[in-house]
C-alpha positions in Angstrom: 27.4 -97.8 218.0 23.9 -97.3 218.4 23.9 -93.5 218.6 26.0 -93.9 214.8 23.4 -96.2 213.7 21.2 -93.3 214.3 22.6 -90.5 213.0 23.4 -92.9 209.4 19.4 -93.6 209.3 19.5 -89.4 209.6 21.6 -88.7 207.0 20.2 -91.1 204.5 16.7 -89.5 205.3 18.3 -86.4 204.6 20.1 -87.3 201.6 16.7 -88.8 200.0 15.1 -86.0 200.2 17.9 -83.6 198.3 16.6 -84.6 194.8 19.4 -82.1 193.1 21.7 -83.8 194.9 21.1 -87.1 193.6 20.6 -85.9 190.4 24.1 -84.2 190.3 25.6 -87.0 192.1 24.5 -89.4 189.3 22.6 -88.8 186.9 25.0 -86.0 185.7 28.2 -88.0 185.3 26.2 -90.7 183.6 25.6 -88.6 180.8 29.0 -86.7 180.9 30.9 -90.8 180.7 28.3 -91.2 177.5 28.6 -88.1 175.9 32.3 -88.0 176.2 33.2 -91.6 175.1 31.4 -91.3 172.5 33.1 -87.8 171.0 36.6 -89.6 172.6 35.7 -93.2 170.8 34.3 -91.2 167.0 37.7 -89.2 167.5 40.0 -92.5 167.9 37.9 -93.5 164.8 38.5 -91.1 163.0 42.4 -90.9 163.6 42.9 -94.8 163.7 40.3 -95.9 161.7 38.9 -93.7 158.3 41.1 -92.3 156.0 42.2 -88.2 156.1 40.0 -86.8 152.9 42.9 -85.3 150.7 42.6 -83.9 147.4 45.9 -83.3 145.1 46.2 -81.1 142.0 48.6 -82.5 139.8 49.9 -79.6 137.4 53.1 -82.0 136.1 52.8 -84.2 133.2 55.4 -86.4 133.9 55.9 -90.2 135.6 57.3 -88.8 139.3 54.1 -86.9 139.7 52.0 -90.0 139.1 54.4 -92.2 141.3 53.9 -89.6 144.2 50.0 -89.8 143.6 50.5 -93.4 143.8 52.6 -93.6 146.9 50.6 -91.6 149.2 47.5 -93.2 148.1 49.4 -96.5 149.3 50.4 -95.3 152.8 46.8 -95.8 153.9 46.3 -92.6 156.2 44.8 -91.0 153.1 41.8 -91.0 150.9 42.8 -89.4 147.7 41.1 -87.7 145.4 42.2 -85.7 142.5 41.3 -82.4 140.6 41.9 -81.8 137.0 45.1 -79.3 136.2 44.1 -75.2 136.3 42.1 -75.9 139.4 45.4 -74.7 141.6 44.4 -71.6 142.5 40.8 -73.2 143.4 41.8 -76.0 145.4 40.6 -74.2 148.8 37.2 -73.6 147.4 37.2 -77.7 146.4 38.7 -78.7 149.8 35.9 -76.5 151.1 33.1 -78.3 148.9 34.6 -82.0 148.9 34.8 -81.5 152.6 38.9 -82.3 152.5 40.9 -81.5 155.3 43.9 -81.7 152.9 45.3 -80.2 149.8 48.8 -80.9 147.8 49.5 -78.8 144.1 52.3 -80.5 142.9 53.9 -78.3 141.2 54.5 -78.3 136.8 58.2 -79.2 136.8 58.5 -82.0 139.6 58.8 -84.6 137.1 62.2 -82.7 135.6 63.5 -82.0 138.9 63.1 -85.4 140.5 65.1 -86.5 136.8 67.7 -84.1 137.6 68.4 -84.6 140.7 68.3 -88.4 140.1 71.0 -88.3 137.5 73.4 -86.1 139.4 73.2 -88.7 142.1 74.0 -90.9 139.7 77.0 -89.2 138.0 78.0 -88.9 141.2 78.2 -92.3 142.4 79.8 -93.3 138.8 82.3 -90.6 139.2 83.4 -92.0 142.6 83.4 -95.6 140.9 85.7 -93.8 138.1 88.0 -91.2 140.2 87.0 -87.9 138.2 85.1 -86.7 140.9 86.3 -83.3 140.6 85.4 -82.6 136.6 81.9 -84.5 137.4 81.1 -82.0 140.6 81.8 -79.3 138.5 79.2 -80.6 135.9 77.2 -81.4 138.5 77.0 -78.0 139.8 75.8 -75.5 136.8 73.3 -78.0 135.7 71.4 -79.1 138.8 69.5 -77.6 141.7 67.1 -78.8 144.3 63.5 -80.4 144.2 61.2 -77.4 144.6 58.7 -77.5 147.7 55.6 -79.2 147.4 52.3 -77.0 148.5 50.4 -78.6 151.6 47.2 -76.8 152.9 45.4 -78.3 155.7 42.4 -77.5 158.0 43.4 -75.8 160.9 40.8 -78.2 162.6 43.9 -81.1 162.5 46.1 -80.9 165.3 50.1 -80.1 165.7 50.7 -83.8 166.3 48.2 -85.0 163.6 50.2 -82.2 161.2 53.7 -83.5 162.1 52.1 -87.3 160.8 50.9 -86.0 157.6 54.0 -84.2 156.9 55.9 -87.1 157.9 53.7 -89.6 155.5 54.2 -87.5 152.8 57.6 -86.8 152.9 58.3 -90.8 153.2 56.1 -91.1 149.8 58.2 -88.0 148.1 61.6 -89.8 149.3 60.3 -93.4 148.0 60.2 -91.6 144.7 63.3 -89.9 144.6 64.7 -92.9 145.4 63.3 -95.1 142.9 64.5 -92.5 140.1 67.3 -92.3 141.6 67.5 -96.6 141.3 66.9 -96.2 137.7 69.1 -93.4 136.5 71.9 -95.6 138.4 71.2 -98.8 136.8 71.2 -97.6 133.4 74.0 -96.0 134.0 75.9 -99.0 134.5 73.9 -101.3 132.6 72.7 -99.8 130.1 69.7 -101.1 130.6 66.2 -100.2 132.6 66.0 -101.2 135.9 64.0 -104.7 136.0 60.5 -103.6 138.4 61.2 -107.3 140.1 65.2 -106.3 141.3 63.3 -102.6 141.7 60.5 -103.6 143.9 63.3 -106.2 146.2 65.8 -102.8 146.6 62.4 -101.0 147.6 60.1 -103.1 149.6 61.4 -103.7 153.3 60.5 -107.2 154.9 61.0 -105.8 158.2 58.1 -105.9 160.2 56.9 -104.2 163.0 55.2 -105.5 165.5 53.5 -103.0 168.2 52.4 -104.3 171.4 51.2 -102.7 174.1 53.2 -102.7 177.5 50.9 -104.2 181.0 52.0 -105.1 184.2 49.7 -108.5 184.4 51.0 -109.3 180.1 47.7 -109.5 179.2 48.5 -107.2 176.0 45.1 -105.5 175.8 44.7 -102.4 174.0 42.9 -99.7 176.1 39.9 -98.1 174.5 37.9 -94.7 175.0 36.0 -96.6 177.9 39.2 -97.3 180.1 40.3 -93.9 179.7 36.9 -92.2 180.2 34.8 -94.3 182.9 36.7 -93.9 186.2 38.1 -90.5 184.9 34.5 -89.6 185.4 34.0 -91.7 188.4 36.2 -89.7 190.1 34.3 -86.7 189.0 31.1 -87.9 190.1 32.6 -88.8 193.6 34.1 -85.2 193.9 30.8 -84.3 193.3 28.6 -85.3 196.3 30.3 -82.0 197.7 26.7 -80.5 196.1 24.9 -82.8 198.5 27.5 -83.2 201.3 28.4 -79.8 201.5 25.4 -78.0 201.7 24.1 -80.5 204.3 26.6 -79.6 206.9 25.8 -75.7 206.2 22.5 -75.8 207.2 22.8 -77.7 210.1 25.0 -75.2 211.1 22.5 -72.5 210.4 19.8 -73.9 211.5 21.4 -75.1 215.0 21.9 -78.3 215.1 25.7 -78.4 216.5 24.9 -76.1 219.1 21.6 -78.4 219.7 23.8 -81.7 219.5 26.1 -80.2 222.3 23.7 -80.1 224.6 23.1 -84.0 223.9 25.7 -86.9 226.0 27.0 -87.1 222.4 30.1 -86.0 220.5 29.6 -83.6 217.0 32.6 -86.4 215.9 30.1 -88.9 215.7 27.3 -86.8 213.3 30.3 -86.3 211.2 31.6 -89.7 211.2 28.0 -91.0 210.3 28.0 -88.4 206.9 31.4 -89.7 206.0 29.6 -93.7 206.1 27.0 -93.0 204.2 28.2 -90.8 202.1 31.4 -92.9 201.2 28.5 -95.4 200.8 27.1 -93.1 197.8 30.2 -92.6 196.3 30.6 -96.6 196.5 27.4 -96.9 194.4 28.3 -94.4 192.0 31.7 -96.3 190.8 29.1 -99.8 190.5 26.3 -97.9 188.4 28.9 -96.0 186.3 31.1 -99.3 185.9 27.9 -101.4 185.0 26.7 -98.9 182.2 30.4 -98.7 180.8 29.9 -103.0 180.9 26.4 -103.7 179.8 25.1 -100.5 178.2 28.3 -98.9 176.0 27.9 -102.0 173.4 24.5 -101.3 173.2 25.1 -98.0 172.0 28.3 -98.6 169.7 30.7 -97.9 172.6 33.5 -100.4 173.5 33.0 -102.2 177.0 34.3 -101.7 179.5 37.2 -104.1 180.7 37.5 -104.8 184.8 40.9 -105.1 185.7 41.9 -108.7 186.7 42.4 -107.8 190.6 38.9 -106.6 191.9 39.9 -106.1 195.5 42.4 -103.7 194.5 39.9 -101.5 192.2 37.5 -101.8 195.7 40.3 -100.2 197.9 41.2 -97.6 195.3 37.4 -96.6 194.9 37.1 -96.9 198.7 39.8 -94.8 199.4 39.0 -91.9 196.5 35.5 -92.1 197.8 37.0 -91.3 201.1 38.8 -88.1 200.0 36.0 -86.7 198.2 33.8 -87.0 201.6 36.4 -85.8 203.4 37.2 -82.9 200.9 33.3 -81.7 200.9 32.9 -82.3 204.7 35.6 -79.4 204.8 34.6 -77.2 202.8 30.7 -77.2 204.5 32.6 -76.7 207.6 34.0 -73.4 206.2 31.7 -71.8 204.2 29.4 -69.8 205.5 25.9 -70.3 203.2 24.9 -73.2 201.5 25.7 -70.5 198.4 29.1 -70.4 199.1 29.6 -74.5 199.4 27.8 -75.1 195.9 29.4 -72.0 194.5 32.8 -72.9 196.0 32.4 -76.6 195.1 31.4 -76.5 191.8 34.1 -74.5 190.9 37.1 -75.8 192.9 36.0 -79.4 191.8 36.3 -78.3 187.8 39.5 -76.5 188.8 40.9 -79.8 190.7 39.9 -81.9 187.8 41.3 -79.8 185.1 45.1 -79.7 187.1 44.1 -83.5 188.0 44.2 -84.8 184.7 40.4 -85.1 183.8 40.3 -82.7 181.3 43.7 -82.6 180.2 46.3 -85.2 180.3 49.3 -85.1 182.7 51.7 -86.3 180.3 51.0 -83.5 178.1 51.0 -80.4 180.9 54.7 -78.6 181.5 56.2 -76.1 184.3 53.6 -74.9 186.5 50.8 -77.3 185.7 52.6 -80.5 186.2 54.2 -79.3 189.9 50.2 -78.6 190.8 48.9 -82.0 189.9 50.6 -83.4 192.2 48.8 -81.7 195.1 45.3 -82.6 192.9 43.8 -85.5 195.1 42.3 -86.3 191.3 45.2 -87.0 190.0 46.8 -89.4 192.2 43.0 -91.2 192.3 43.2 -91.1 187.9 46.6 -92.6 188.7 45.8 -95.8 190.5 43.0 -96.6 187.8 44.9 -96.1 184.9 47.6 -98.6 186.9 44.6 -100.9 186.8 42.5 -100.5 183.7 45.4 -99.6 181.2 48.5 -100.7 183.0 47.0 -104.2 184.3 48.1 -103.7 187.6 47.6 -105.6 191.1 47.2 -104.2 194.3 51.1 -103.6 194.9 52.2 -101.6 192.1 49.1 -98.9 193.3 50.1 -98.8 196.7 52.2 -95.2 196.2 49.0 -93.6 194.3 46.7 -94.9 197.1 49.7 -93.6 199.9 49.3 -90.0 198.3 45.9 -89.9 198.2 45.9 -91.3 202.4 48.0 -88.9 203.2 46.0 -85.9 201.1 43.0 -87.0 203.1 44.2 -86.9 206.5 45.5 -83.6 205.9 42.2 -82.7 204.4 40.5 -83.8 207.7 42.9 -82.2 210.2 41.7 -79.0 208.5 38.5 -80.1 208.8 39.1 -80.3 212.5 40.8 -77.1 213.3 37.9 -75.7 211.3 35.3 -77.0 214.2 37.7 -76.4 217.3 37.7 -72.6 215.6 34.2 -72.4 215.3 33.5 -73.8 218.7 31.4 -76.8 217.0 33.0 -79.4 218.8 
């Protein structure tokens, strides 16, 4: 015990004096959680919060076109502005100078066609009522056609899904009016008579509601924000990261002779390397508390949502102690293989980036297919970005992370039977 005691005060010595390293290992991810919870937080603004600018040239004079004007403006995804008729073959130059990242020309004869298809809905629906269906279809089919297409340009800035909404708002606000006129024409078709706007607005207005909740383990019902997604994504990161530190340390003793001095010692190698793994999973242990206490204390300083602890603490301490585990033991390896202090940063850097990417950090798993999705599995990221999102989004307890934190033990042992063929090869221990 003594003997480790020793060889930690060594390697925190060490560590103390690699100012990069400390630098990378902290104050690095501290600005990449700020930076990027910020972009993530004004980008779920901007999609849950303000209104898509859209600007609509109206070249119809009749009451359809106004109703459609009317209807998307009440969807409240929108913020509609209009520009006067003649200004169609403009409108990208004003979407351009207004800053829109939508257009719509509605085109001269909506109003007529919305009319006309109304009323052989209508003649329809009478001619079923009467049993001449057969003259009426007939009717029916010189003097009507279909709605012609509305013109939608957009900014290719607005992604598919984001699209797919829009084109799904607007086509709810084009069928509300199609609908109404269709209501109308049928009324006063029977009735003779318009359609009363209090019997109109009952046959229109649903009094379903919806009510969206979201799904937790623990029922607490708390919508994640940018800060549960971003903060231990880029814990993990940071952890990964004392590879820069780790790695390069066990290099140069290897260059400079300190295994073959350390043989020559009543001592085992296995105890140098079990005192880096202490005080390095120490460092990776401080890391998660600095970057969890700015995402608590300093994000609603700065206009940044807090961050939320999940309810069961012990469980976020064994899956922080047990990522900060792997990420020694992965940088531990690779200095055992590489050959300059070079190739460990070099290697690092770039296999950490690459881990993170198939991991999850940088792109989510749900949204990766084939190839990608097999790979994260065998990202030690990934099953690590797994048991935190169990506890900061899901609500989860110690149990229902126990197969993330069995995937990650079982990565890490393999990790660190490599690491030991890797000295028995190199005659190091």
């Amino acid at each position: 015990m003594f003997k480790l005691w020793v060889s930690i005060k060594k390697d925190i010595r060490i560590l103390l004096r690699d100012k990069v390293g400390i630098s990378l290992m902290f104050v690095m991810p501290i600005i990449l959680v700020v930076v990027v919870t910020s972009i993530q937080n004004s980008t779920f603004q901007l999609v849950n919060k303000n209104k898509l600018p859209i600007i609509i040239c109206n070249t119809d004079t009749g009451k359809s076109s106004v109703q459609l004007i009317e209807s998307i403006d009440k969807i409240g995804m929108f913020k509609v502005s209009q520009i006067p008729k003649g200004h169609e073959k403009t409108i990208l130059d004003d979407m351009q100078s207004q800053d829109a990242l939508l257009g719509i020309v509605i085109p001269a004869n909506f109003s007529a066609e919305v009319n006309a298809k109304a009323k052989s809905a209508s003649d329809k629906a009478m001619a079923a009522f009467s049993g001449q269906t057969d003259t009426v279809k007939n009717t029916i089919k010189k003097e009507t056609s279909g709605i012609g297409p509305l013109t939608l340009y957009y900014n290719p800035v607005l992604q598919e899904s984001l699209r797919f909404s829009i084109q799904g708002a607007i086509r709810s606000a084009l069928q509300l009016v199609q609908t109404r006129e269709t209501l109308r024409t049928l009324y006063y078709s029977s009735n003779e008579k318009e359609l009363p706007k209090s019997l109109e607005n009952e046959m229109l207005n649903s009094n379903t509601t919806i009510n969206m909740l979201p799904v937790s383990k623990d029922g607490t019902r708390i919508t994640p924000n940018a800060s549960q997604h971003n903060v231990p994504a880029w814990t993990i990161f940071a952890m990964f990261f004392v590879i820069m530190s780790l790695g390069g340390s066990v290099v140069r003793e290897k260059v400079s002779g300190s295994f073959i001095r350390l043989k020559t010692l009543p001592t085992n190698y296995l105890v140098g390397l079990l005192s880096k793994q202490v005080t390095y999973l120490g460092v990776t242990l401080l890391q998660a508390v600095v970057i969890f206490s700015i995402g608590i204390w300093l994000f609603p300083y700065i206009g940044l949502p807090p961050l939320n602890l999940p309810q069961d603490l012990f469980a976020l301490f064994i899956v922080t102690l047990v990522c900060g585990w792997c990420a020694v033991s992965y940088a531990i390896c690779v200095g055992v293989f590489a050959q300059t202090q070079e190739q460990a940063n070099g290697f690092g850097a770039i296999s950490i980036v690459i881990l993170a990417c198939i991991g999850g950090l940088m792109v989510p798993s749900f949204a990766m297919q084939g190839l990608a999705k097999t790979l994260s599995n065998f990202s030690p990221m990934h099953w690590c970005l797994q048991a935190y999102y169990s506890l900061f989004l899901e609500g989860g307890k110690l149990k229902d992370v126990l197969n993330n934190i069995g995937s990650l033990f079982i990565i890490t042992v393999i990790i660190q039977f490599i690491t030991y063929l890797g000295l028995k090869r190199k005659n190091l221990i």
